[in-house]
C-alpha positions in Angstrom: -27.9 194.4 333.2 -28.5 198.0 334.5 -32.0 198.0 332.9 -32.5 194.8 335.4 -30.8 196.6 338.6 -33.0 199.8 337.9 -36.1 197.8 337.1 -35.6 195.9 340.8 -35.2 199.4 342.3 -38.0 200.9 340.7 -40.4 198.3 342.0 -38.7 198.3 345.7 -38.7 202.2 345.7 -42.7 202.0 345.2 -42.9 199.7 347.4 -41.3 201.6 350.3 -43.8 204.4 349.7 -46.6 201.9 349.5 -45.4 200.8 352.6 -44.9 203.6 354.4 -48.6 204.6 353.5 -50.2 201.8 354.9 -48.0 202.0 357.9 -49.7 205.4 358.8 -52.9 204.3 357.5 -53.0 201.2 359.9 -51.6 203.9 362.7 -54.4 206.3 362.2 -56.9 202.7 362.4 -55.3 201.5 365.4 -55.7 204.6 367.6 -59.0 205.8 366.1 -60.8 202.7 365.8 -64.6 204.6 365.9 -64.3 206.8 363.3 -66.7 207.3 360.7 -67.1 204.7 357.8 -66.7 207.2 355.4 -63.7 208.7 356.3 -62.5 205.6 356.4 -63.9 204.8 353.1 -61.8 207.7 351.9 -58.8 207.3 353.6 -58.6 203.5 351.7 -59.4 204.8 348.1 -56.9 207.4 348.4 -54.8 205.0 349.7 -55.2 202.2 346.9 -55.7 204.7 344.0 -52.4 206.4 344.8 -50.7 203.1 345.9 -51.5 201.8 342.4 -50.6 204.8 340.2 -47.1 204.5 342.1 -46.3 201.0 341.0 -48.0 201.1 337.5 -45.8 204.3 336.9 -42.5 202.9 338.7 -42.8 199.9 336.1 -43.6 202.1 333.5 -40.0 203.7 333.3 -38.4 200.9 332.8 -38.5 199.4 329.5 -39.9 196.1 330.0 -42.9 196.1 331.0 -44.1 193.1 332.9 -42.4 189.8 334.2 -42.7 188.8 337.3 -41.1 191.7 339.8 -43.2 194.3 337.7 -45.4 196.3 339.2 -48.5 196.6 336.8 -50.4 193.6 337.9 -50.1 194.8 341.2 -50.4 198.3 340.5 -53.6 198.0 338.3 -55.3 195.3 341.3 -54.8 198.6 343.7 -55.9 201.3 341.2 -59.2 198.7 340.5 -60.0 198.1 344.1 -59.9 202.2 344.8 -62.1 203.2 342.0 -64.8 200.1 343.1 -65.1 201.7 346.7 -65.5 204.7 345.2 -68.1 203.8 343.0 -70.0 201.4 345.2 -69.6 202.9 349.0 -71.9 200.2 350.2 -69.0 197.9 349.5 -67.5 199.1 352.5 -67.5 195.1 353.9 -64.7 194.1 351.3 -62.2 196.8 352.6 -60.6 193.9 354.8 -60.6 191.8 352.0 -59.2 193.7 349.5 -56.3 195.1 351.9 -56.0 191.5 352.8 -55.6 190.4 349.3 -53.4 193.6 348.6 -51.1 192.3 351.7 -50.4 188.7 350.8 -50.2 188.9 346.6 -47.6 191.9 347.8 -45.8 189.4 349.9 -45.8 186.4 347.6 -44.6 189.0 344.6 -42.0 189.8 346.9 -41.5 186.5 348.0 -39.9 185.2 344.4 -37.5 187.9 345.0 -36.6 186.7 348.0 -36.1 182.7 346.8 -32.9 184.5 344.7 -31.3 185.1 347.2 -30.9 181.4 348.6 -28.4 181.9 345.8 -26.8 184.7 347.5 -26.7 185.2 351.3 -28.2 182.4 353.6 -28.7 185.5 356.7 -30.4 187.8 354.1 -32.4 185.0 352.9 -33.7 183.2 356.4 -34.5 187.3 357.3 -36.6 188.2 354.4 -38.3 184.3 354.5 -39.5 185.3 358.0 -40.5 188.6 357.3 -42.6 187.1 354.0 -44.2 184.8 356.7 -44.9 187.5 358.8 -46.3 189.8 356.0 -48.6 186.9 354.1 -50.2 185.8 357.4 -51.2 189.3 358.7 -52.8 189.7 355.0 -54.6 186.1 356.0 -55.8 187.3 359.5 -57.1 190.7 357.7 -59.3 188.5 355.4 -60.8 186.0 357.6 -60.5 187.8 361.0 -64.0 186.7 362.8 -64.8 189.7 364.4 -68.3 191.6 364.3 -67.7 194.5 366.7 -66.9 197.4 363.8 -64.8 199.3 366.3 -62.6 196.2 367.3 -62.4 194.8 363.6 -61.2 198.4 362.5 -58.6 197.9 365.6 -57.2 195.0 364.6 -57.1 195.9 360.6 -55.2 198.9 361.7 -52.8 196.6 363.9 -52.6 193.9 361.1 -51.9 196.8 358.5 -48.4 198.3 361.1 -47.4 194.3 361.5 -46.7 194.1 357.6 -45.9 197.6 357.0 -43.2 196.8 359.5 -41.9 193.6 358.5 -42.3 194.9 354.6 -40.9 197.2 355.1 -37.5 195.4 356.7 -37.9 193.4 353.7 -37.6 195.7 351.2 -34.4 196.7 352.7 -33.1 193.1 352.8 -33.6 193.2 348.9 -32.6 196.3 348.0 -29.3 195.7 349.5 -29.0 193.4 347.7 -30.1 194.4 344.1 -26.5 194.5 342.5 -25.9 190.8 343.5 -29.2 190.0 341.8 -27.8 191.4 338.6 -24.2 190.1 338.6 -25.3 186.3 339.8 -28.1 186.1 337.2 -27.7 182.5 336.1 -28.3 181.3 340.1 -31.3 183.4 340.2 -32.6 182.8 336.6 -35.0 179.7 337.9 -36.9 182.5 340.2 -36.5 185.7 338.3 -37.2 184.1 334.8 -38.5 186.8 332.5 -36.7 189.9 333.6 -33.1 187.5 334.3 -33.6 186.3 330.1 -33.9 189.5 328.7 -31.3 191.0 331.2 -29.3 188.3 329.3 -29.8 189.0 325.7 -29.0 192.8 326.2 -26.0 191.9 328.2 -24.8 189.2 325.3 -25.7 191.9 322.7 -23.5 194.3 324.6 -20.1 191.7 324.4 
């Protein structure tokens, strides 16, 4: 069971810093909206680069690796996107895209964490549903927003990018206060935490 609880933290801890990152990334956008393409192609591949190492080496310490709150998956999408701007700068055109992409497969990852705790607290889950909505929607306006203007697209990318950092980042503290629940109410939670909750299981039956 405490190989589950640290596994949860692990992949909410990365997350924070992930977070946090993208919250200052989509600050710097916001206000600086004309700056050169290839700073800005530079500030996103160290951005996804490092944002994927952090979650592919949080997973790494715990010792499952995989299931459906890992960080891997996620990790490795980040890491891949990063080294493919690099690679290919004239690419820069699927930097909304792939941040897009980044924002809502985040949210919906975070989202089956969230559907456990129906099983737990009705306020902490209603909060987090809203701030999932919030967070998947602002990756859906980065991906199809309409706008030509390079200056006002980079504008509203950088807005888009504080709007989830924000309400991710009030998400992730939903959760993590509530990561010891998770662990001790595993059966209510087992339909949406499936992998990690079975073998959280076993070691705990082994243990008795």
């Amino acid at each position: 069971m405490r190989d589950f609880t640290n596994k949860i933290n692990n992949f909410l801890n990365a997350a924070i810093n992930t977070t946090i990152l993208m919250i200052a990334i989509g600050t710097f956008l916001a206000f600086f909206p004309t700056l050169s393409l290839e700073i800005t192609r530079w500030i996103f591949i160290i951005a996804l680069v490092s944002a994927g190492l952090s979650m592919i080496t949080a997973d790494l310490t715990g010792k499952k690796r995989g299931g459906i709150i890992s960080g891997t998956v996620l990790g490795s999408f980040n890491l891949l996107l990063g080294l493919i701007i690099l690679i290919n700068p004239e690419v820069l055109s699927i930097i909304p895209i792939a941040v897009g992409f980044y924002v809502a497969i985040s949210s919906l990852i975070k989202l089956r964490m969230t559907l456990a705790l129906k099983e737990i607290s009705n306020s902490a889950f209603t909060a987090s549903i809203l701030m999932n909505i919030i967070s998947v929607v602002s990756g859906f306006i980065i991906i199809f927003q309409p706008i030509t203007s390079t200056a006002v697209a980079v504008m509203l990318l950088g807005t888009m990018l504080i709007v989830y950092g924000v309400s991710d980042l009030i998400n992730i503290v939903i959760l993590k206060s509530h990561v010891s629940e998770f662990s001790s109410k595993m059966k209510s939670a087992k339909k949406y935490l499936t992998d990690d909750v079975q073998e959280a299981e076993v070691i705990e039956k082994r243990k008795k």
